[in-house]
PQR file of N, CA, C, O and H, with PARSE charges and radii, in Angstrom:
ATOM      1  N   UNK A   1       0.826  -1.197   0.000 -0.4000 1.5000
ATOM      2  CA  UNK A   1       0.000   0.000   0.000 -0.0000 2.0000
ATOM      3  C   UNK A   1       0.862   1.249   0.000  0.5500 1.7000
ATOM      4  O   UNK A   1       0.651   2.167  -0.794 -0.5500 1.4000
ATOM      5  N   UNK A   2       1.862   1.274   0.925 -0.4000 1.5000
ATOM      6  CA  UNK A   2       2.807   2.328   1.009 -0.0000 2.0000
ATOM      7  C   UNK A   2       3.437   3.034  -0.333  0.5500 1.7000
ATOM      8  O   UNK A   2       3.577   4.216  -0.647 -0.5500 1.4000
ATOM      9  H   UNK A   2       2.033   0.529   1.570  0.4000 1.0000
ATOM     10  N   UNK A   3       3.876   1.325  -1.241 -0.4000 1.5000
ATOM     11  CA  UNK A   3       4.438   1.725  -1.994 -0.0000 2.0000
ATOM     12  C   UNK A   3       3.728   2.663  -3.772  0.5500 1.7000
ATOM     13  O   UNK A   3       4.256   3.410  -4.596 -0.5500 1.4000
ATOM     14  H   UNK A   3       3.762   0.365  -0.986  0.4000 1.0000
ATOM     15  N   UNK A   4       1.849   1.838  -3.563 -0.4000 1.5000
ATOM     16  CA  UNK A   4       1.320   2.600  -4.005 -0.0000 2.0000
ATOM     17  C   UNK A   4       0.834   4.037  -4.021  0.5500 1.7000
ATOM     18  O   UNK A   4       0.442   4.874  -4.834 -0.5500 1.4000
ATOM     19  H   UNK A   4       1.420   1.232  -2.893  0.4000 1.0000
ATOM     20  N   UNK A   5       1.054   3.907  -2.716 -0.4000 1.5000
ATOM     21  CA  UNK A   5       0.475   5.681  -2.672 -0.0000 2.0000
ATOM     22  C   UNK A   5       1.350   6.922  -3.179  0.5500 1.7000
ATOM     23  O   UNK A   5       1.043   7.982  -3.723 -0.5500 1.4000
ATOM     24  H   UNK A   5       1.373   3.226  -2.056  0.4000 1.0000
ATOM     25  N   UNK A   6       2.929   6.187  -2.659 -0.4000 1.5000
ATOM     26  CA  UNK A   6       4.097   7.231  -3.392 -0.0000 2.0000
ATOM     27  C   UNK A   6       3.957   6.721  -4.470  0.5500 1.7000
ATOM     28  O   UNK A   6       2.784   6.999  -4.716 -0.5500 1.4000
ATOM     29  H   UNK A   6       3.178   5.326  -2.217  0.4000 1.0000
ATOM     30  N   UNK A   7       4.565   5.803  -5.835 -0.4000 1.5000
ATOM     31  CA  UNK A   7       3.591   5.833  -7.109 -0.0000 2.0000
ATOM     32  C   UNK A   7       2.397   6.969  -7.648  0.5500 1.7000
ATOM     33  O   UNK A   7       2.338   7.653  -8.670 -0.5500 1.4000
ATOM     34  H   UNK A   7       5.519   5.577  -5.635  0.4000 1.0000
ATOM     35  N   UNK A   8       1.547   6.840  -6.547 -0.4000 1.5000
ATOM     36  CA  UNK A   8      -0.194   7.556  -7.541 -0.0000 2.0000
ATOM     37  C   UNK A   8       0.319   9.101  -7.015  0.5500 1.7000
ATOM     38  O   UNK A   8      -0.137  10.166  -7.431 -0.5500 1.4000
ATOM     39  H   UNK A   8       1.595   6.285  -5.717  0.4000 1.0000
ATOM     40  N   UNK A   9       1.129   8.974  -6.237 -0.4000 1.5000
ATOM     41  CA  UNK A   9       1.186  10.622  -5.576 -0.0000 2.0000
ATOM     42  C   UNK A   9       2.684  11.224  -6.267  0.5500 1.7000
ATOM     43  O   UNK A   9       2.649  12.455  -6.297 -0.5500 1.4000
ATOM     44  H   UNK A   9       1.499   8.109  -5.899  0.4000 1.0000
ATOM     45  N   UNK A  10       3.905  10.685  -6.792 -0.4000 1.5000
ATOM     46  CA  UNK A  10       4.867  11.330  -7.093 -0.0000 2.0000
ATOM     47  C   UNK A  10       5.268  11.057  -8.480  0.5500 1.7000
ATOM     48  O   UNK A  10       5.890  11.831  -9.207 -0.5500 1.4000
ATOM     49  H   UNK A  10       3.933   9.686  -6.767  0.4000 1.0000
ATOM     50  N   UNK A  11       4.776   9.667  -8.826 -0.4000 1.5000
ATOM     51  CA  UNK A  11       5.479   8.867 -10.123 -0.0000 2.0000
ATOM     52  C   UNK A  11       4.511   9.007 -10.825  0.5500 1.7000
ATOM     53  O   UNK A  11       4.873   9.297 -11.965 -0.5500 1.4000
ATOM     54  H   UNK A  11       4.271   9.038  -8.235  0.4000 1.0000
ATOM     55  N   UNK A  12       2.823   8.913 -10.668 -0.4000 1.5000
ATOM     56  CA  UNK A  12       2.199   8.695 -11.510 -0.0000 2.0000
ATOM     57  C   UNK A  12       1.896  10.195 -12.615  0.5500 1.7000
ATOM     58  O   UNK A  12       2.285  11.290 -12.208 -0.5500 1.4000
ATOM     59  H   UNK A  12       2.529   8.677  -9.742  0.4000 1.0000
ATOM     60  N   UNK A  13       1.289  10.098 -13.792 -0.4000 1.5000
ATOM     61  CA  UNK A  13       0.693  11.152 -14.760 -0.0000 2.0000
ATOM     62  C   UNK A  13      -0.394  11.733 -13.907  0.5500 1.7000
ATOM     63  O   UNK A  13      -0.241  12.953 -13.854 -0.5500 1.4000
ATOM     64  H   UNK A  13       0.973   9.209 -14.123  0.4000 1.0000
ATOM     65  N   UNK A  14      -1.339  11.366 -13.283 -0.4000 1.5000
ATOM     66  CA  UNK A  14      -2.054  12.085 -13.093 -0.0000 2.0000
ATOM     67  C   UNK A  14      -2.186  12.541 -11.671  0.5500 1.7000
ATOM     68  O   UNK A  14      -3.194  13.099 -11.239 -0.5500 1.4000
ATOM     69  H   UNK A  14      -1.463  10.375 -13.326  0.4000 1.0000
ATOM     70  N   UNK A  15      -0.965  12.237 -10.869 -0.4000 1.5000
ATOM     71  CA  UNK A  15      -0.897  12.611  -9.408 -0.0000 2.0000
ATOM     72  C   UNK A  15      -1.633  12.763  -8.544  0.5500 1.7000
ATOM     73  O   UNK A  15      -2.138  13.865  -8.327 -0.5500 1.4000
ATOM     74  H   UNK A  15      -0.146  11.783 -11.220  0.4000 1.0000
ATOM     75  N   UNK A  16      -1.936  11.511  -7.694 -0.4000 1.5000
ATOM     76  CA  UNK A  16      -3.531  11.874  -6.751 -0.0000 2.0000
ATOM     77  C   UNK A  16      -3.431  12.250  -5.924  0.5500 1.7000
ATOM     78  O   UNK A  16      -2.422  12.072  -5.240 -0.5500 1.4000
ATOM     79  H   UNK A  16      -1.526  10.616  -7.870  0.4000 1.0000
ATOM     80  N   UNK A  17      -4.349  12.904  -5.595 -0.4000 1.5000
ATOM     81  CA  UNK A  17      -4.372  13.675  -4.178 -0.0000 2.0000
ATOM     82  C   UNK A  17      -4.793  12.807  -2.873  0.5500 1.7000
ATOM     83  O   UNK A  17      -5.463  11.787  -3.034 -0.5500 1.4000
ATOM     84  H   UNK A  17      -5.169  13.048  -6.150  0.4000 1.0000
ATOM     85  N   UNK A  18      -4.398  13.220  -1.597 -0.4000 1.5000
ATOM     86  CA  UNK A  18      -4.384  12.632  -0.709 -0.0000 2.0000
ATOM     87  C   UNK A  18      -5.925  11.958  -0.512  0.5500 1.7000
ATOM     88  O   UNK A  18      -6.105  10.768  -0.250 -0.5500 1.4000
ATOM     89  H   UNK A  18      -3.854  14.048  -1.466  0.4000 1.0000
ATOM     90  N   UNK A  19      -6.790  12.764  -0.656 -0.4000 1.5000
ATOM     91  CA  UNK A  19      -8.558  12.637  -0.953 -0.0000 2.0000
ATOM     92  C   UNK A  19      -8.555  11.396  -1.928  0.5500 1.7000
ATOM     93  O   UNK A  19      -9.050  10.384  -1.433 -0.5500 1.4000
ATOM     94  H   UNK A  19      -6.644  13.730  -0.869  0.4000 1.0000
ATOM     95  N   UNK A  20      -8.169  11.304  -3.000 -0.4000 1.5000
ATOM     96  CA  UNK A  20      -8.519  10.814  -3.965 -0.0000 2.0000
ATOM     97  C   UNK A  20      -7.608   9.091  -3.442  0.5500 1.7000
ATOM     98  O   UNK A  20      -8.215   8.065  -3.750 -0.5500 1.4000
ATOM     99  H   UNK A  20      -7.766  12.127  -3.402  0.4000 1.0000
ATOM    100  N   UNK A  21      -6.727   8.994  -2.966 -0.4000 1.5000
ATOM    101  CA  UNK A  21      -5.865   7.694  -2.064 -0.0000 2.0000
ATOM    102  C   UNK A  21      -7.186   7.640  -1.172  0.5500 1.7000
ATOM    103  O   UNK A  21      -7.977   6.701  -1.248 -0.5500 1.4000
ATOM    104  H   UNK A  21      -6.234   9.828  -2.716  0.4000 1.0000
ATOM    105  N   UNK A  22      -7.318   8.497  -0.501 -0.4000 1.5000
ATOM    106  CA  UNK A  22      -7.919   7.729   1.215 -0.0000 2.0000
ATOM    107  C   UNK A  22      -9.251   7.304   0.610  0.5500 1.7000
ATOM    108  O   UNK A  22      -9.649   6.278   1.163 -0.5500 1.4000
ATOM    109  H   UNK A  22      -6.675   9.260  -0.439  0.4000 1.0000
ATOM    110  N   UNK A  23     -10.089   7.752  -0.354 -0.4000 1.5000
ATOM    111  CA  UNK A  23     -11.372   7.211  -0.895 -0.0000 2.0000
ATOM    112  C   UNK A  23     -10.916   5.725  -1.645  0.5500 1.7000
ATOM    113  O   UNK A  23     -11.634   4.768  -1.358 -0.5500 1.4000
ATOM    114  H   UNK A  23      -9.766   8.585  -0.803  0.4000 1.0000
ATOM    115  N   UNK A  24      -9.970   5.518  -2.422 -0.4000 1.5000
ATOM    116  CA  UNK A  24      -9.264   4.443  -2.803 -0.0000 2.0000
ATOM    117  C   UNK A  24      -9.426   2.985  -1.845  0.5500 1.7000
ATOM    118  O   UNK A  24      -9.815   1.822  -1.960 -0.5500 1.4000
ATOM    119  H   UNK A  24      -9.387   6.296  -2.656  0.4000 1.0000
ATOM    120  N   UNK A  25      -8.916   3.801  -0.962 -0.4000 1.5000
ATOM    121  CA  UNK A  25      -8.667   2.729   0.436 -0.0000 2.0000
ATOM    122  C   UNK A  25      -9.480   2.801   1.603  0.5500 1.7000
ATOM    123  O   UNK A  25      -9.305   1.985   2.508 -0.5500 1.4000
ATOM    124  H   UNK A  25      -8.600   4.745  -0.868  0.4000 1.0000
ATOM    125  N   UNK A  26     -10.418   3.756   1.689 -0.4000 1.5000
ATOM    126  CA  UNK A  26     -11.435   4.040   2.914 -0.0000 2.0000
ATOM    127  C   UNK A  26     -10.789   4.113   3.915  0.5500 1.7000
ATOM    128  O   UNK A  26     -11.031   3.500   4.955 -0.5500 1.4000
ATOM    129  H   UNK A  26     -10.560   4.419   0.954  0.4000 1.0000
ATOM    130  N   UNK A  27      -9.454   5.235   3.631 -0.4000 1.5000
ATOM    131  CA  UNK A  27      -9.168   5.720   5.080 -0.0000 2.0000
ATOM    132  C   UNK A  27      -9.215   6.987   4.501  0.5500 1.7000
ATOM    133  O   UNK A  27      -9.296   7.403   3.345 -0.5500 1.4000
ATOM    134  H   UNK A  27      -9.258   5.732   2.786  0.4000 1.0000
ATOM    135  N   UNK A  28      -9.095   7.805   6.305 -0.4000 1.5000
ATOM    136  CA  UNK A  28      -8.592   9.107   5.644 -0.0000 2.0000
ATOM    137  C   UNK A  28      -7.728   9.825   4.782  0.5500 1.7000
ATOM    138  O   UNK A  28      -7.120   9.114   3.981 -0.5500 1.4000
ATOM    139  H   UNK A  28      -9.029   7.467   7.244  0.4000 1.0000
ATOM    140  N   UNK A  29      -7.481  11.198   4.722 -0.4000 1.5000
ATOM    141  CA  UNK A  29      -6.684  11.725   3.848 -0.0000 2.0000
ATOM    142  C   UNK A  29      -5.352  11.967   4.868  0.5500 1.7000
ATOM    143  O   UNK A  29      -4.218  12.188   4.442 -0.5500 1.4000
ATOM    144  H   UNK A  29      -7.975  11.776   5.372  0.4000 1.0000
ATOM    145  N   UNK A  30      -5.656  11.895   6.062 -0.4000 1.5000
ATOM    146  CA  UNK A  30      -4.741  11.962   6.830 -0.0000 2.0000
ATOM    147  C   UNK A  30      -3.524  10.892   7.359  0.5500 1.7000
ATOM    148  O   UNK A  30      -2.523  11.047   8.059 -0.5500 1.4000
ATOM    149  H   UNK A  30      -6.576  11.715   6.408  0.4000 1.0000
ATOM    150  N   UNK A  31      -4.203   9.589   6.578 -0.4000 1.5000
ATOM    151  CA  UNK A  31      -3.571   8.556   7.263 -0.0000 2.0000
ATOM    152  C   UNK A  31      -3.044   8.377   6.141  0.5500 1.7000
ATOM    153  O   UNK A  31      -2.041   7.662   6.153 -0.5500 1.4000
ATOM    154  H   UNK A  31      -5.016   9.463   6.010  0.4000 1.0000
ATOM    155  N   UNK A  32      -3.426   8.845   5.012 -0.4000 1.5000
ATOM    156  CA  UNK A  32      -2.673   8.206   3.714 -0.0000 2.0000
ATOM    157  C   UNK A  32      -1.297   9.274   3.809  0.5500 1.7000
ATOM    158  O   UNK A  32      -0.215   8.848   3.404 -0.5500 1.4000
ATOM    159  H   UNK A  32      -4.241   9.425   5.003  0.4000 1.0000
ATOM    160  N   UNK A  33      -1.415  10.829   4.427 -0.4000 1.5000
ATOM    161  CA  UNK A  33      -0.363  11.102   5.022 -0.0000 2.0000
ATOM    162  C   UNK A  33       0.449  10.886   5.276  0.5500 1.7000
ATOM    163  O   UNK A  33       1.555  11.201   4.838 -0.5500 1.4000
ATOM    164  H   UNK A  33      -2.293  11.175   4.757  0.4000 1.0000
ATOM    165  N   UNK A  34       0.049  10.102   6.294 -0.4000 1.5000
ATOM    166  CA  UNK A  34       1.037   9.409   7.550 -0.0000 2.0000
ATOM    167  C   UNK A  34       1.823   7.796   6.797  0.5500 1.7000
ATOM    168  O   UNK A  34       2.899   7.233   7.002 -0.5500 1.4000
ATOM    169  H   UNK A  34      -0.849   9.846   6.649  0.4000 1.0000
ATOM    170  N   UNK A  35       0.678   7.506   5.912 -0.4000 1.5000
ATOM    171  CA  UNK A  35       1.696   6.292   5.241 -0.0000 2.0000
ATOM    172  C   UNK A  35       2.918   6.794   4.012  0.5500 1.7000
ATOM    173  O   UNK A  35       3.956   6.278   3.599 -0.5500 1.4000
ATOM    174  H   UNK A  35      -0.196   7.963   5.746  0.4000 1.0000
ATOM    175  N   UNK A  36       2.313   7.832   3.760 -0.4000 1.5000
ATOM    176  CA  UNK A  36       3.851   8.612   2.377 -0.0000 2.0000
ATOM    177  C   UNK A  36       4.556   8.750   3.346  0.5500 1.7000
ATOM    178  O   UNK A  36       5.702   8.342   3.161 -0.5500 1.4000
ATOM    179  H   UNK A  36       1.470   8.252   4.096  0.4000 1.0000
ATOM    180  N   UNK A  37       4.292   9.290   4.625 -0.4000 1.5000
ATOM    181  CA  UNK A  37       5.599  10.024   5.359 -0.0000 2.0000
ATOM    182  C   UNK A  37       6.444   9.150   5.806  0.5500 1.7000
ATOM    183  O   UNK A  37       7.653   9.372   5.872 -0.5500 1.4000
ATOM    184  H   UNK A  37       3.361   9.622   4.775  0.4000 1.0000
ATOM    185  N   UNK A  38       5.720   7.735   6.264 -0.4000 1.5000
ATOM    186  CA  UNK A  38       6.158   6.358   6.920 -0.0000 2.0000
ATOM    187  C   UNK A  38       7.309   5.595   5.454  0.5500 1.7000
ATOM    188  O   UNK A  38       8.377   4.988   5.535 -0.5500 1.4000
ATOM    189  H   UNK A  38       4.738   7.555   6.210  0.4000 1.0000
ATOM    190  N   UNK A  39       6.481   5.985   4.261 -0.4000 1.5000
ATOM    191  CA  UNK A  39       7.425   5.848   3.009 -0.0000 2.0000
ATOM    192  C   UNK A  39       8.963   6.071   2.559  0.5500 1.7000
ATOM    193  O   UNK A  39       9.931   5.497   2.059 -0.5500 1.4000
ATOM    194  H   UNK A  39       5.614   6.478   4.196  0.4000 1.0000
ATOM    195  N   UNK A  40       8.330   7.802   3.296 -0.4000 1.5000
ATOM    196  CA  UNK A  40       9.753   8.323   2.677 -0.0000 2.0000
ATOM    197  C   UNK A  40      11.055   8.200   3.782  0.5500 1.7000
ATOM    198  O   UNK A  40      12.228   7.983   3.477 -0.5500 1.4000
ATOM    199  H   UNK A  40       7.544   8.268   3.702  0.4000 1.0000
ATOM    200  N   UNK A  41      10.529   8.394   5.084 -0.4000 1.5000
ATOM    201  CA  UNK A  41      11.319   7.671   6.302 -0.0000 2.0000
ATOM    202  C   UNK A  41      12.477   6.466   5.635  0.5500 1.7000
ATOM    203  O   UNK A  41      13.708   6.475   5.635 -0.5500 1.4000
ATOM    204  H   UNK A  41       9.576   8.570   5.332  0.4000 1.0000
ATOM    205  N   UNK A  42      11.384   5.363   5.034 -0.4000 1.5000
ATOM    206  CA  UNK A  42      11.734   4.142   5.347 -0.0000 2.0000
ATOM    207  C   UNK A  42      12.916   4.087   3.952  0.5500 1.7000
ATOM    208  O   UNK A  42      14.036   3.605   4.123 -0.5500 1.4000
ATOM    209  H   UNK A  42      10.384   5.355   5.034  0.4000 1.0000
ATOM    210  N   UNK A  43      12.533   4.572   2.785 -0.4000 1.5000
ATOM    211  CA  UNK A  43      13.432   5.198   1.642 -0.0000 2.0000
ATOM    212  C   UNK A  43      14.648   5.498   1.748  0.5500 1.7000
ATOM    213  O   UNK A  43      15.643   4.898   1.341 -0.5500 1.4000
ATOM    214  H   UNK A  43      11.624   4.964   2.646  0.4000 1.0000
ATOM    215  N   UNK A  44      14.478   7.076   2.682 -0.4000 1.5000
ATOM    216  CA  UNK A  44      16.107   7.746   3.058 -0.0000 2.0000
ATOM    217  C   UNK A  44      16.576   6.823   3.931  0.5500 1.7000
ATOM    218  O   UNK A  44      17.783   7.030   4.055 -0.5500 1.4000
ATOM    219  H   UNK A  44      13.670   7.563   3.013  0.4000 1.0000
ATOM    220  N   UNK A  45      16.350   6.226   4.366 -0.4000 1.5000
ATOM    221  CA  UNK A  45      16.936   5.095   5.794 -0.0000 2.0000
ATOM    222  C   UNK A  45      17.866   4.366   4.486  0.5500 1.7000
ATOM    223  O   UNK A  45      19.018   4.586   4.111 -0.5500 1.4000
ATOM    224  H   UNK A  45      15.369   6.058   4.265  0.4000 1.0000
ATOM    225  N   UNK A  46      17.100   3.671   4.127 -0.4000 1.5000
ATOM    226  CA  UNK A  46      17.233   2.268   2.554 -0.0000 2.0000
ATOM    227  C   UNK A  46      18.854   3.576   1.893  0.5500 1.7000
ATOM    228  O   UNK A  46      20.071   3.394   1.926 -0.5500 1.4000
ATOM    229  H   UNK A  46      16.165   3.493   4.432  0.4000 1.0000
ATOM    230  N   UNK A  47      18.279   4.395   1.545 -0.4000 1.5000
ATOM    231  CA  UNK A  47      18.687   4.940   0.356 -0.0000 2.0000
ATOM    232  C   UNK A  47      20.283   5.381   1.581  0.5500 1.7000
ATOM    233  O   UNK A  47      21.397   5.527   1.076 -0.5500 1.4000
ATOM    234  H   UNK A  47      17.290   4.543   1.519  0.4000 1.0000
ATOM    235  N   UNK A  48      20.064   5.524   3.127 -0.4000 1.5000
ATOM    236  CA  UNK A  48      21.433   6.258   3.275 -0.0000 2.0000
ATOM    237  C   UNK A  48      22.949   4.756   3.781  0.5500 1.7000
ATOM    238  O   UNK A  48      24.163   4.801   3.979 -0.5500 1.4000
ATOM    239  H   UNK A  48      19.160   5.405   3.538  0.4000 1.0000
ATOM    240  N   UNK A  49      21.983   3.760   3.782 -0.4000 1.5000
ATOM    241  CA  UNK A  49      22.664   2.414   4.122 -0.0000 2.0000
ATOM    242  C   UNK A  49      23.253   2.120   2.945  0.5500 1.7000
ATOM    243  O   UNK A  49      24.197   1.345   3.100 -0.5500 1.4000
ATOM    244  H   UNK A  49      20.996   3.724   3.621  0.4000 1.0000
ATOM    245  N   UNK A  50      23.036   2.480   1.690 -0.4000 1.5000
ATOM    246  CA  UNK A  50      23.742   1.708   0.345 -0.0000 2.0000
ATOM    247  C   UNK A  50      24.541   3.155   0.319  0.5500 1.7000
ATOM    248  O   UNK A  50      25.384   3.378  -0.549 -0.5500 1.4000
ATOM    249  H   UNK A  50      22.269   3.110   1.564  0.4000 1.0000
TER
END
């Protein structure tokens, strides 16, 4: 899920909005938030070990 939401929100053409994820998934717009942010955390971590 994580990895979809950065996808539809940074990679994709038509860039969705946080609204448009949390209706996706029937959570909020806030938690889909909290899962990009949990994303990009987990990324720079990944990305500062190599």
């Amino acid at each position: 899920r994580s990895r979809d939401v950065i996808e539809q929100r940074w990679l994709g053409d038509g860039k969705s909005t946080l609204h448009d994820l949390a209706e996706k998934y029937g959570v909020s717009a806030e938690r889909i938030r909290q899962i990009e942010k949990a994303a990009f955390r987990k990324l720079k971590s990944a990305m500062a070990v190599a």
